[in-house]
Backbone as CSV, one residue per row, in Angstrom:
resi,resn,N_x,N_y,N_z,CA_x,CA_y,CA_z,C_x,C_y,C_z
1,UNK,0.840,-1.173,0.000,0.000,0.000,0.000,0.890,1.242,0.000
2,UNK,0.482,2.195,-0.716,1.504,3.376,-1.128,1.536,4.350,-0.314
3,UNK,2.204,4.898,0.543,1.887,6.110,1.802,1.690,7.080,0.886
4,UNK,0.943,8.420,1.407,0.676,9.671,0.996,1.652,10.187,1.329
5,UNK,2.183,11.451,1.116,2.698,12.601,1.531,2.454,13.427,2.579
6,UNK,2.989,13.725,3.396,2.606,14.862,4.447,3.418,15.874,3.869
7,UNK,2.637,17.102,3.445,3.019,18.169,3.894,3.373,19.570,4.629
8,UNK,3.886,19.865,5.000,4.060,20.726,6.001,3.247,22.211,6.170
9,UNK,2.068,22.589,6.776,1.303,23.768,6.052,1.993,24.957,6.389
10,UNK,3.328,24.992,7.120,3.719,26.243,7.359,4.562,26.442,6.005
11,UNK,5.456,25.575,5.846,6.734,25.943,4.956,6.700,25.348,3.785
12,UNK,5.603,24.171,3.637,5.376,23.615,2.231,6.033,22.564,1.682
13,UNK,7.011,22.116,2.622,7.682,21.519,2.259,7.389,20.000,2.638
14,UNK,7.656,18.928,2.164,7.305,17.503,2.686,7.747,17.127,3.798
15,UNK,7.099,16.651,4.553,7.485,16.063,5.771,8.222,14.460,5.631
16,UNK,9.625,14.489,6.201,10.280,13.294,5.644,9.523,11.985,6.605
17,UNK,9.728,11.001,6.589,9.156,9.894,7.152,10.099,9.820,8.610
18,UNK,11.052,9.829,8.815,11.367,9.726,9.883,11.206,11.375,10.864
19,UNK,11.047,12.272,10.086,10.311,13.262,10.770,9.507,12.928,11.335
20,UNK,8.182,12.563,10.305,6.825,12.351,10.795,6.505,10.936,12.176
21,UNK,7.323,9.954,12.040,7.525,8.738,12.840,7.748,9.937,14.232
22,UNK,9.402,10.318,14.204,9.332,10.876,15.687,8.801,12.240,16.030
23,UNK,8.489,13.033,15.419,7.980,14.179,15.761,6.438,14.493,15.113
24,UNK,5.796,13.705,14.614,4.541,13.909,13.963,4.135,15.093,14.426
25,UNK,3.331,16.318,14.041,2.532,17.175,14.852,0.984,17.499,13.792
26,UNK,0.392,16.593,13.714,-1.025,17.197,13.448,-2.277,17.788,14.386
27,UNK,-3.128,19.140,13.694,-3.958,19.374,14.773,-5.429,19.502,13.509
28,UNK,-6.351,18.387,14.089,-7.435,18.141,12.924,-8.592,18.859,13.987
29,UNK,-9.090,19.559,14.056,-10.206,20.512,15.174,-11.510,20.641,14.227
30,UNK,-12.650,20.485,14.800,-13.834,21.322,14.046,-14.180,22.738,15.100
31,UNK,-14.352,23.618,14.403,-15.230,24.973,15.290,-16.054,24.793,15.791
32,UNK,-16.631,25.623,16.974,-17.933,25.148,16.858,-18.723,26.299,16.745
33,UNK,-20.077,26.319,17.498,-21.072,27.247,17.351,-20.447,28.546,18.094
34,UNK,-20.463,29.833,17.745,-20.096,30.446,17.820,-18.880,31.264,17.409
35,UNK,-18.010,30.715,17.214,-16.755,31.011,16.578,-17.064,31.583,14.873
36,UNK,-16.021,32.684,14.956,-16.345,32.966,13.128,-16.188,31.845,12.168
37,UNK,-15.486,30.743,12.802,-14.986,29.804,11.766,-16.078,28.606,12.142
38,UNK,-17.625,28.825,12.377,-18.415,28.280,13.232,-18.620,26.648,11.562
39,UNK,-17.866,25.964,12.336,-18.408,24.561,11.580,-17.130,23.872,10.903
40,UNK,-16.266,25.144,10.510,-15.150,24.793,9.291,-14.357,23.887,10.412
41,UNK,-13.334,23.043,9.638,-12.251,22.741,9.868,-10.840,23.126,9.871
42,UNK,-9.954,22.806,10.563,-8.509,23.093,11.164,-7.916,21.587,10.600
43,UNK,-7.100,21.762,9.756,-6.272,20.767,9.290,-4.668,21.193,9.539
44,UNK,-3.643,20.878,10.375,-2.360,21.282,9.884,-1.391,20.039,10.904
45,UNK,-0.372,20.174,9.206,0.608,18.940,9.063,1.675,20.042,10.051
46,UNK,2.743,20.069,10.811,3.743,20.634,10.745,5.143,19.626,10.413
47,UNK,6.456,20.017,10.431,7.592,19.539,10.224,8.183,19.821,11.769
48,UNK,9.554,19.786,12.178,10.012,19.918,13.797,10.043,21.012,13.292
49,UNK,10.840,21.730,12.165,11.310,22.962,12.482,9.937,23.940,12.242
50,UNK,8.754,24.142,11.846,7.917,24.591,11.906,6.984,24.257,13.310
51,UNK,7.337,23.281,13.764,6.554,23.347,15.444,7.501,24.286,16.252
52,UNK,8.651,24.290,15.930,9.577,25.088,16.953,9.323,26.102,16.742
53,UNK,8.825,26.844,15.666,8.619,28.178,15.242,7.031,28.668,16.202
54,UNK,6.184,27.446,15.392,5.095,27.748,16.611,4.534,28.056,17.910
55,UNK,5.622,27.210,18.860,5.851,27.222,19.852,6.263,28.065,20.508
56,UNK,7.717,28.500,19.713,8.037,29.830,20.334,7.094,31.235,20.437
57,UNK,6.437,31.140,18.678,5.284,32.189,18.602,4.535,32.107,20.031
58,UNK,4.136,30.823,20.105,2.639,30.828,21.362,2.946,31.014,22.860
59,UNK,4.551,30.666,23.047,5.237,30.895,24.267,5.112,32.816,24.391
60,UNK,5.095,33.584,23.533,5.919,34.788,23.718,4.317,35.481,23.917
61,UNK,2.704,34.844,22.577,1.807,35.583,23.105,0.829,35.273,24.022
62,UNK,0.937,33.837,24.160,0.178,33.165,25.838,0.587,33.992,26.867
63,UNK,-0.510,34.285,27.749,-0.204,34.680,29.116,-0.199,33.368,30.212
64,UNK,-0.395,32.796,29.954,0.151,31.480,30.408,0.938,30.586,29.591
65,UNK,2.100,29.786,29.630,2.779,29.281,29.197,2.203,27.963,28.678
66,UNK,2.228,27.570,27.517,1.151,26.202,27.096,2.399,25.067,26.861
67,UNK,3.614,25.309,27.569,4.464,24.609,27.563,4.726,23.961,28.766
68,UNK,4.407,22.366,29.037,4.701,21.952,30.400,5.934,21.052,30.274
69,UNK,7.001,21.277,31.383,8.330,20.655,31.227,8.169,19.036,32.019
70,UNK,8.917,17.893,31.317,8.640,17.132,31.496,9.363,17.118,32.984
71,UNK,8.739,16.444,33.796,9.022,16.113,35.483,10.056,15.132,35.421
């Protein structure tokens, strides 16, 4: 059976297989009622170096840190 492709929705680029094995990061969400995006879907592939980018983004505009360090 033939695997698909992952691609990466930040940078576009393919996600290699041993990327995706240890660092997979998909986030598949529906909206819901209320939200402007009330129904649509949230699809996104990332790569490591596009989660690191994310992360840092969400570290700097969270007022709480959505990063918990492993114990």
């Amino acid at each position: 059976m033939k695997q698909t492709s992952v691609i990466c929705n930040m940078c576009g680029n393919k996600i290699d297989e041993m990327d995706l094995a240890c660092n997979g990061f998909s986030i598949n969400y529906q909206f819901g009622y209320g939200s402007i995006h009330d129904g649509d879907y949230l699809n996104i592939d990332l790569c490591s170096e596009c989660q690191d980018k994310l992360v840092t983004h969400l570290k700097e505009v969270c007022k709480i840190d959505p990063i918990v360090q492993n114990a």
